[in-house]
C-alpha positions in Angstrom: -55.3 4.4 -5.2 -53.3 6.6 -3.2 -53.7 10.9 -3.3 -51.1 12.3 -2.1 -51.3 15.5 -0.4 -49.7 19.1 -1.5 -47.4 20.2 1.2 -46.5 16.7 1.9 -43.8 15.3 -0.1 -40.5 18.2 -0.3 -41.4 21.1 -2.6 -38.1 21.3 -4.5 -35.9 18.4 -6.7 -33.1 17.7 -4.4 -30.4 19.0 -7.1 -32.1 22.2 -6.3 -31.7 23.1 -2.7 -28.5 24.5 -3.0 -28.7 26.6 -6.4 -25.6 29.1 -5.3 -23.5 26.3 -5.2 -24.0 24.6 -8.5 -22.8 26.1 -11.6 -24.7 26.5 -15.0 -23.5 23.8 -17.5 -22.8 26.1 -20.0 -20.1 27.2 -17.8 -18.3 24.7 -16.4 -14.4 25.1 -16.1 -11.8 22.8 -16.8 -9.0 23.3 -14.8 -5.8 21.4 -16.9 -4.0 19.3 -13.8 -0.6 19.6 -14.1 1.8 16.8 -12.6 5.2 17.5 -11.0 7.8 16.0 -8.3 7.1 17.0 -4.4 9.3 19.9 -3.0 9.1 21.9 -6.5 8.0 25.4 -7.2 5.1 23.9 -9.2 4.2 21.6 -6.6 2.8 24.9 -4.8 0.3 26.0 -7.4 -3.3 25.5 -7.4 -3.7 23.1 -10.5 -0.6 20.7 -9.4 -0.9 17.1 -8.7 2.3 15.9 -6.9 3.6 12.7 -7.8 4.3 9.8 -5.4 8.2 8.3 -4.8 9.0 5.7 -6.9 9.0 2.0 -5.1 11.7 1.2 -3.2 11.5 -2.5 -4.2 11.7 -3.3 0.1 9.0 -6.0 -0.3 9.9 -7.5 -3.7 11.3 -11.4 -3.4 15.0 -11.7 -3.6 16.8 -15.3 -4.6 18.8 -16.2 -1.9 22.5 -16.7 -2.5 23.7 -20.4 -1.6 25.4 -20.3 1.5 28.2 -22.6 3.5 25.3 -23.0 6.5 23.0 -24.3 4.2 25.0 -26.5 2.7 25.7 -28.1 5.7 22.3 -28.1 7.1 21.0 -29.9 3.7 23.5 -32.7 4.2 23.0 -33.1 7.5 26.7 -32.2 8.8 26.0 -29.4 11.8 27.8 -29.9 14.6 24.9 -29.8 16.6 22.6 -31.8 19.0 19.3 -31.5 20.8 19.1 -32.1 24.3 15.7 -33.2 25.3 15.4 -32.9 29.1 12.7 -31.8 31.8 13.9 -28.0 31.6 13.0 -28.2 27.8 14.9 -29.0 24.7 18.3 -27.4 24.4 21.5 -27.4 21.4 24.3 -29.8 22.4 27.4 -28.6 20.2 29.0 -31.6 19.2 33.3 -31.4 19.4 36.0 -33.7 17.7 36.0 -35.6 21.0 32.0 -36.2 21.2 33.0 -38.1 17.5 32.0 -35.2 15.0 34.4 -35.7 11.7 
């Protein structure tokens, strides 16, 4: 079994250390928040809670809108080549004489 001592553990509840700041609970105020748009009159007083812009819908996925490149690119039809060589790979555009039609 373990005494402990009298002036060993802290003297007060921790709730109570700062007593000024704490107010009785029979008189706690209830400030009524009230909500309004930025850059307003009543965005200025004490008991205002500004709210946010609306989205802008920048990150929201769009359908992409068929296209004559990607037509073209799904059948296979670009006028277009790669050039493999030492220096690296490279696009070769292919002309009506090189046999593109």
């Amino acid at each position: 079994m373990v005494v402990e001592e009298a002036g060993s553990g802290p003297s007060k509840r921790v709730g109570d250390r700062c007593p000024q700041l704490q107010e009785p609970l029979g008189h706690v105020k209830k400030s009524k928040q009230q909500v309004s748009d930025g850059f307003t009159v009543k965005a200025m007083m004490k008991n205002a809670v500004v709210r946010g812009p609306p989205l802008a819908g920048a990150f929201k996925e769009r359908p992409t809108k068929p296209t004559v490149f990607r037509m073209f690119y799904d059948r296979g039809d670009l006028p277009i080549a790669l050039e493999h060589d030492a220096k690296g790979n490279r696009i070769a555009w292919k002309t009506i004489e090189d046999g593109f039609r």
